[in-house]
C-alpha positions as CSV (number, residue, x, y, z in Angstrom):
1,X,66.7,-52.9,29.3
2,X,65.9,-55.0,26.4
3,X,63.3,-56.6,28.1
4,X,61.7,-53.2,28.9
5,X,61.7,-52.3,25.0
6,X,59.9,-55.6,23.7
7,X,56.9,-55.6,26.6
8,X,55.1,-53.2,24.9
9,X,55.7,-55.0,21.4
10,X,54.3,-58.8,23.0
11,X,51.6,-56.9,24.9
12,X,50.5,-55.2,21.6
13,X,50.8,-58.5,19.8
14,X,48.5,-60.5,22.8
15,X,45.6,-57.3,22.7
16,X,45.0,-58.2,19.4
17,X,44.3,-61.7,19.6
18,X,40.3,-62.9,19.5
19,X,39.2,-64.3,22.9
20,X,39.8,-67.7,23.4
21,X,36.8,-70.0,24.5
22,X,38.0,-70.8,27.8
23,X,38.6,-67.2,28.9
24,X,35.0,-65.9,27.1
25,X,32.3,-68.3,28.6
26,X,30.6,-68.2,32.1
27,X,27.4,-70.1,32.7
28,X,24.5,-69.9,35.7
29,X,22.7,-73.0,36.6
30,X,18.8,-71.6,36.9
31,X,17.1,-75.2,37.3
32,X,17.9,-78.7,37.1
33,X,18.3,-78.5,33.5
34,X,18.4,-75.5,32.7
35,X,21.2,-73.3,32.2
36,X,22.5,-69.1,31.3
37,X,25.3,-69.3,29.0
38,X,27.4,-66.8,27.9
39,X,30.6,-65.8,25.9
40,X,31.9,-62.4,26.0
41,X,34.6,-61.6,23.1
42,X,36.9,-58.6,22.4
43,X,37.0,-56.2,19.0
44,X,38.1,-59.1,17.1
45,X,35.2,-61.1,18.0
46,X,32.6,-61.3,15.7
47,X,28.4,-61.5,16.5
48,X,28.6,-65.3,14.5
49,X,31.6,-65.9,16.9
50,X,30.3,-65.2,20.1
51,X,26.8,-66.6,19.4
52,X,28.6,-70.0,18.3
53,X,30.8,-69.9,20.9
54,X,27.8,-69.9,23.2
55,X,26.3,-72.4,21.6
56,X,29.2,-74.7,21.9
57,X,29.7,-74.1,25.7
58,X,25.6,-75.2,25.8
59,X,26.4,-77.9,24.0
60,X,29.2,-78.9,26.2
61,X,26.7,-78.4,29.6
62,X,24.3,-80.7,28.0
63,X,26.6,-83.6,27.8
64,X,28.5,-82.6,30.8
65,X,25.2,-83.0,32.9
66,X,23.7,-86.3,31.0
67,X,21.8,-84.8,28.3
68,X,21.5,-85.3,25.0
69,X,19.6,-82.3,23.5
70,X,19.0,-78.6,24.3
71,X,16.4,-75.9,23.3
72,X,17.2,-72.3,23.4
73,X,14.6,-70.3,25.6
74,X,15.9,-67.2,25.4
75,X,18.7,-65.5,23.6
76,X,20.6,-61.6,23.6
77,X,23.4,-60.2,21.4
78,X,25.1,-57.0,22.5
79,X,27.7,-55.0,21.3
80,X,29.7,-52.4,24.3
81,X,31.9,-49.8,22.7
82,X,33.9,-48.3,25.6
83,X,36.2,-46.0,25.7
84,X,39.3,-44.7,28.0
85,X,40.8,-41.5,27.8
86,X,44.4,-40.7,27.9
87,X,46.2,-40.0,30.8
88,X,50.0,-38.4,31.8
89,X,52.2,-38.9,34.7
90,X,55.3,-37.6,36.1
91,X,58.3,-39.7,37.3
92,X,61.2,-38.2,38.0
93,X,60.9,-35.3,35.8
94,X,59.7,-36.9,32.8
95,X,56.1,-36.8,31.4
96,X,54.3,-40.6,30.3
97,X,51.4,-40.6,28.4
98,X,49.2,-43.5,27.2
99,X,46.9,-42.7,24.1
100,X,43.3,-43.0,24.6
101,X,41.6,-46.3,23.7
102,X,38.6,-47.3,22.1
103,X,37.1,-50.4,22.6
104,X,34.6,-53.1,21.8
105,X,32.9,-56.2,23.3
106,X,30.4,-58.3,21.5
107,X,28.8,-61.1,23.7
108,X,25.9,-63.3,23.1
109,X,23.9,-64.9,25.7
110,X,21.4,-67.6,25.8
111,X,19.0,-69.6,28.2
112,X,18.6,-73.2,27.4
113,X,16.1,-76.4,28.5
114,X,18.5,-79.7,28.2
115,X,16.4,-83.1,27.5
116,X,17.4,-86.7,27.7
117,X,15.1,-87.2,24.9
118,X,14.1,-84.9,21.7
119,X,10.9,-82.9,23.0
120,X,8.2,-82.9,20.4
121,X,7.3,-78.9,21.5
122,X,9.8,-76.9,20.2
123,X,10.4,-75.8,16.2
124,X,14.4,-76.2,16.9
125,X,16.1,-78.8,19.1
126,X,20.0,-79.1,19.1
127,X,21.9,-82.1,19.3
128,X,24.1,-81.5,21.9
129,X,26.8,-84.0,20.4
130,X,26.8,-82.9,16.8
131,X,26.9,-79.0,17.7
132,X,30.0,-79.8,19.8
133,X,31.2,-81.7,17.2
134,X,30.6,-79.2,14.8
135,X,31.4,-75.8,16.1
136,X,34.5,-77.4,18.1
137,X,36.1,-78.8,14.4
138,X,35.0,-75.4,12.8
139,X,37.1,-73.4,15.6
140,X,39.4,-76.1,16.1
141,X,38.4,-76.8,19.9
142,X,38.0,-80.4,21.4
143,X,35.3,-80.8,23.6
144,X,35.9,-83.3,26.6
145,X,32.7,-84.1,26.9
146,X,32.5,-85.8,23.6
147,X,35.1,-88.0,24.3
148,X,35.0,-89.0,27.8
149,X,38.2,-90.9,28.9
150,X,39.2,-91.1,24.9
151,X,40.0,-87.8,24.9
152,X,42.2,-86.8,21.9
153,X,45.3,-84.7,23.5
């Protein structure tokens, strides 16, 4: 029974947490080298978050695959506020009801070009290795790609 009473406490606790980076990214291979990235956050996500975040992830592509700088092609920021209304049950005579919830998503997505070499064509080319090293120190995430075998656990 005291199990029962503190689930809905940790639960609470969890739902309130900002998505992590390895739950909040997907990415879609278009060409050779070039790549869809994405990072979908909750409420506590903020626009800066997610579009860094997405940054990051393209960083981390662009070593993964060999390359040493990227260009973004193409990028989107949305914000989704959803909502779900309550709802009552009846279980054994007695009445549940959840409270409605609102809800928020902010995502960023971008389309990037990775290069072995800096292209001379573009007005802003990241370095894959210093945005990873970066953004992963200013959110406090190592990124394997930097460090190869001498990754710090």
């Amino acid at each position: 029974m005291k199990k029962l009473f503190f689930l809905p406490i940790v639960l609470l606790l969890l739902s309130g947490c900002a998505t992590s980076y390895e739950n909040g990214y997907s990415e879609t291979r278009i060409d050779d080298n070039c790549y869809r990235v994405s990072f979908d956050g909750n409420k506590k996500t903020t626009t800066t978050r997610a579009m860094d975040l997405a940054l990051l992830r393209a960083s981390e592509l662009t070593l993964e695959n060999g390359y040493k700088y990227f260009i973004v092609v193409d990028d989107k920021q949305n914000t989704d506020d959803n909502y779900t209304p309550s709802m009552s049950s009846t279980y054994k005579g007695k009445t549940y009801t959840t409270n409605a919830i609102y809800s928020t998503t902010r995502s960023s997505t971008i389309t990037i070009v990775c290069y072995l070499e800096k292209p001379d064509n573009s007005n802003i080319v990241y370095n894959a290795e210093y945005v990873a090293f970066d953004l992963g120190k200013k959110y406090g995430i190592t990124i394997q790609a930097l460090y190869g075998e001498k990754h710090p656990k």
